[in-house]
N, C-alpha and C positions, 0 to 999 in steps of 0.2 A: 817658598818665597811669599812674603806678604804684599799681598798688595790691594788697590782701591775694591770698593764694592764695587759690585758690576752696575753698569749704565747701560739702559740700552738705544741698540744700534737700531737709528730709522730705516723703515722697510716702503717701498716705495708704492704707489698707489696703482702705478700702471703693474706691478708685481702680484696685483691683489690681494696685498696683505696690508693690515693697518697702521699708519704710521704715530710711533712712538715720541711723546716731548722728554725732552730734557733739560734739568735745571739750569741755569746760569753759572758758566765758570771762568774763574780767572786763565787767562792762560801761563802758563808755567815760565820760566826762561827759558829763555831758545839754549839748549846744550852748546857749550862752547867747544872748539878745536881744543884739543889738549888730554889726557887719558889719567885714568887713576887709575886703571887696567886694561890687561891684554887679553881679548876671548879670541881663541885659537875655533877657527870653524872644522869642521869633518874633512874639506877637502884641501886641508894642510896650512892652509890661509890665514890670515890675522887682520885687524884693525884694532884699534884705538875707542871704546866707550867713552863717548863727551864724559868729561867731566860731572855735568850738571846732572847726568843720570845716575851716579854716584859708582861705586867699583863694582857691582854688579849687573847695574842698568835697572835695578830695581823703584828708580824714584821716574821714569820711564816706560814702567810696565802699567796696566790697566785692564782690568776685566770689564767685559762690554756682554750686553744679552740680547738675545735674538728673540722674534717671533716666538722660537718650538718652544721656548723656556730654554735654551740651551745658554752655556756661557762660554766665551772663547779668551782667553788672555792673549794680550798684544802688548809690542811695546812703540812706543809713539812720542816723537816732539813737542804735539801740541794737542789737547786734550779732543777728544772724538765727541765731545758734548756741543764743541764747533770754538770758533775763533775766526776772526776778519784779517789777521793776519796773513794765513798760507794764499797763496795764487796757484798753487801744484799741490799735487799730490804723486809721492810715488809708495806704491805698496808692492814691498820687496819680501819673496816667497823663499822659505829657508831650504836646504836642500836635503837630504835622505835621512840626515843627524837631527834636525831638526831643532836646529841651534837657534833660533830664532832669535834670541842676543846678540850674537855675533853678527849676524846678517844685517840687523839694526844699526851696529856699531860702525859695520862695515860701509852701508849705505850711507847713513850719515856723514863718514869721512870722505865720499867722494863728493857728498851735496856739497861739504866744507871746502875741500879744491877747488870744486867748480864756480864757488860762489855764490851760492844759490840755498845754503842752507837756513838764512833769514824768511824766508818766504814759501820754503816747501815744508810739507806735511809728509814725515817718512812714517810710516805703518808697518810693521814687520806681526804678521798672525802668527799664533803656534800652534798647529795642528800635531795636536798630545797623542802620543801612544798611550799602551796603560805601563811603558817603562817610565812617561815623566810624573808618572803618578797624578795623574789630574783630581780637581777638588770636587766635591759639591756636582753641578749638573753640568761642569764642563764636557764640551764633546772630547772626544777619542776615539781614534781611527787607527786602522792596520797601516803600515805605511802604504802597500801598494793603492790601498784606498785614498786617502789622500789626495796621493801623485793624480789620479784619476777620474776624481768625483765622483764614486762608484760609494755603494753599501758596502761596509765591509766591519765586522763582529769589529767592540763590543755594541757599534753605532750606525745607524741606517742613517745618520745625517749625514748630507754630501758637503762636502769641502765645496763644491760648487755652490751650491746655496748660498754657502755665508760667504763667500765672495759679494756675490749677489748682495746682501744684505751689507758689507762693509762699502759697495759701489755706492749704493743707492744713498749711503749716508754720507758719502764726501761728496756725493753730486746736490745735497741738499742747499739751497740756499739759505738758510733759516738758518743754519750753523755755520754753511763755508760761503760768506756772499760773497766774495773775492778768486774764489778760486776757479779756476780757468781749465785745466788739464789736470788728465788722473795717469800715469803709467804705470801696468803694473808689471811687473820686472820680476825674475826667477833664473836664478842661475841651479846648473845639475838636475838633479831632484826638484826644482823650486822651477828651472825651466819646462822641465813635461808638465808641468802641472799650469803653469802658463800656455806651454802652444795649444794646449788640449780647452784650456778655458777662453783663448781666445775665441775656439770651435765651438764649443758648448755653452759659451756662458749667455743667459738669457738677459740680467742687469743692465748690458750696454746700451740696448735696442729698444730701451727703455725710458732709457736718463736723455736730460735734454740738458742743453747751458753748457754743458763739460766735453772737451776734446778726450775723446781716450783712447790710449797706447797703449801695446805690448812689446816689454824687449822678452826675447830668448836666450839665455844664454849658455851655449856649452849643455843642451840638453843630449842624455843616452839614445832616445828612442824620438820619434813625432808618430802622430797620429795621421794617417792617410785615409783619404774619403775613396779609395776606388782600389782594386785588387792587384794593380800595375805597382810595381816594385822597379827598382833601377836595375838596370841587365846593361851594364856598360855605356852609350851616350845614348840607350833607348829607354823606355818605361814601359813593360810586356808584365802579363802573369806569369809565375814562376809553376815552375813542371812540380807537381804533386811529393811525395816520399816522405820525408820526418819530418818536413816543416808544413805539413799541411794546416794546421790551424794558424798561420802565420799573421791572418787576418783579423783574428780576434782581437776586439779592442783589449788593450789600449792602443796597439798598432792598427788596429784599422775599424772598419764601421760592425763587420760581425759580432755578435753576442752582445752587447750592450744589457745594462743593466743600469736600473735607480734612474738620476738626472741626465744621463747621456742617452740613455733610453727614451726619452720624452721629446728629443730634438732629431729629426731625422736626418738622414743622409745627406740628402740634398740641402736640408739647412743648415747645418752643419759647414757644407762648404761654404754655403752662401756667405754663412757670416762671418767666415776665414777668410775669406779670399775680399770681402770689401772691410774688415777692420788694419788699421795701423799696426805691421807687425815688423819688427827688426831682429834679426838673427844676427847676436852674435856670437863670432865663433874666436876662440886662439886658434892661431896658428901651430901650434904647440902640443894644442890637445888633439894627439895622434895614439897614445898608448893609453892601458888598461891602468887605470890610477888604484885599483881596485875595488872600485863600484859601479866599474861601468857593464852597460845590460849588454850579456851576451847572449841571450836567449834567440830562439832562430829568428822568429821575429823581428828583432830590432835589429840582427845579423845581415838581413836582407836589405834593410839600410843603408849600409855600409859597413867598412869594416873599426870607423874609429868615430867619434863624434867630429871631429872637423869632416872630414867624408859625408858621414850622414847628415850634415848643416848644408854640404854647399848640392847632394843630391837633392833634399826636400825644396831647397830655392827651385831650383832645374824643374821638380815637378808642378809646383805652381805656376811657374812661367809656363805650363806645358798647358795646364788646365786655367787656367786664368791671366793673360799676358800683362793683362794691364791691372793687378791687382796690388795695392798700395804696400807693395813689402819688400824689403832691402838685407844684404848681408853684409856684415863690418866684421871684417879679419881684423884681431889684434897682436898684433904681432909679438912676439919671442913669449905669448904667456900661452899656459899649457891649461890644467883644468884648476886655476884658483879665482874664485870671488873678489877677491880685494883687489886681485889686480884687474880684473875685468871690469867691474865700475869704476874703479881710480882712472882709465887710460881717459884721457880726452875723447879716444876716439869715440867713445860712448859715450860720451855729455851729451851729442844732440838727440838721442835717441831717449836716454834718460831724462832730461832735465832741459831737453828745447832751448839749451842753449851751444854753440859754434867753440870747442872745445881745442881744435888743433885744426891746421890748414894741412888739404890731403886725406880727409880720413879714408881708410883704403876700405869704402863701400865695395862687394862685389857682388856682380849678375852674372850668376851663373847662367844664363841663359844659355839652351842647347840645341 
């Protein structure tokens, strides 16, 4: 796919890395409702590609460079060189396919129901394996790397970093003076990789002027800061035999490695348990769609992702009562994207704006 030359992404000062200028640009037109194609996501799912990004999403897409020299393709509304336009940002994390098109497409058509597509800045990353064939000094990562912020062949850059580095540049004023709120949002694949960076990511704690959120959505596994697993309406360590490593991140604080290795334990929760975090969950998503982690690990979880969404509330409430975080059941969907951002019920979590009356927020409290 061709697309712009890379630009790069400001790094922030409290980051202690140096911050990058960039040219003056026009902003693009805002992609209109209406589709000149269907990108079909991994987890069976559809939306609609605006129009204005043409029938691939290619007039959309945008190479942006980091710090390392690395380069990361995105695809984006409004040009990342900055615009006075957006008041939001939401940057939406693709999921194990690593469709990142789709997820674009997808988000977008729920900013467009909600309303709110005039004024939000959608961002969809594409953390490349070496199947999407990456260009030039683009990173690439294993996928479990990715999902995780972890080193992982052919790239010891962490997917957590350039988070980092995409925060720090939508929280800039110099490019976003208007903008107010950043959400970053991940369904499946694109959710572990969210609840995990909500834990680990260092960008937030950083940036100032900007509210920022995390939804989760329909993620396989979460990350637990303590060796207590769910045992029924209790949280006990689990008896030893073939799930003894059960703790090893990415399910839990043991073995760390790279970016998640640099933040400890205890910070780690800290910074879970006081950031903005929304789980949502289908109702629906009960069975193995066939990519969901069966591994013992994420097994001890529970046994389906709605299970392990409303046990990981329950252990929050356990370890932190008063911790700013919510579950919204969406009812009759199972494990699709499109429909998960489409419901209302998710607009105030995404997009801060009162989407349907009733949303069936739940506290699993135990």
């Amino acid at each position: 796919m061709k697309t712009p030359r890379a630009r790069p992404l400001l790094v922030g000062s409290a980051l202690a890395l140096t911050a990058l200028l960039a040219c003056a640009h026009t902003d693009p037109a805002t992609p209109r409702p209406g589709s000149t194609a269907t990108l079909r996501l991994v987890d069976g799912s559809h939306a609609p590609m605006p129009a204005a990004c043409g029938s691939t999403g290619s007039k959309c897409s945008e190479e942006v460079a980091g710090s390392g020299g690395w380069q990361l393709q995105l695809y984006r509304n409004f040009p990342m060189t900055g615009s006075t336009t957006p008041t939001q940002a939401v940057v939406v994390i693709h999921g194990t396919g690593r469709n990142a098109a789709g997820y674009f497409a997808s988000m977008m058509s729920a900013a467009s129901k909600a309303g709110v597509a005039d004024r939000t800045l959608v961002v969809a990353p594409w953390f490349k394996t070496s199947e999407d064939k990456p260009a030039g000094k683009e990173g690439v990562w294993v996928n479990d790397a990715w999902k995780a912020g972890t080193p992982g062949a052919p790239s010891s850059l962490s997917s957590f970093a350039v988070m980092d580095q995409v925060m720090a540049t939508l929280a800039d004023k110099k490019r976003f003076p208007n903008l107010k709120r950043i959400t970053l949002a991940g369904h499946s694949a694109g959710g572990q990789f969210t609840q995990r960076y909500a834990a680990f990511g260092k960008a937030p704690n950083a940036l100032a002027g900007v509210a920022i959120n995390y939804v989760v959505a329909n993620p396989s596994s979460f990350v637990y800061f303590d060796a207590t697993r769910p045992q029924g309406k209790q949280f006990t360590v689990p008896s030893g035999g073939s799930c003894a490593d059960y703790n090893q991140y990415k399910y839990g604080m043991a073995g760390r490695t790279g970016y998640p290795a640099t933040v400890t334990p205890a910070q780690a929760a800290a910074n879970y348990t006081s950031r903005q975090v929304t789980i949502l969950g289908g109702s629906d998503d009960t069975v193995d769609n066939g990519d969901l982690d069966t591994d013992c690990g994420a097994n001890l979880q529970g046994p389906n992702r709605a299970v392990r969404s409303e046990n990981y509330l329950a252990y929050i409430r356990k370890i932190a009562p008063n911790a700013p975080h919510s579950r919204v059941a969406i009812p009759g969907v199972a494990h699709e994207s499109d429909a998960m951002f489409a419901s209302p019920l998710a607009w105030p979590a995404l997009f801060g704006v009162q989407g349907a009356r009733g949303a069936q927020q739940v506290d699993q409290s135990r």
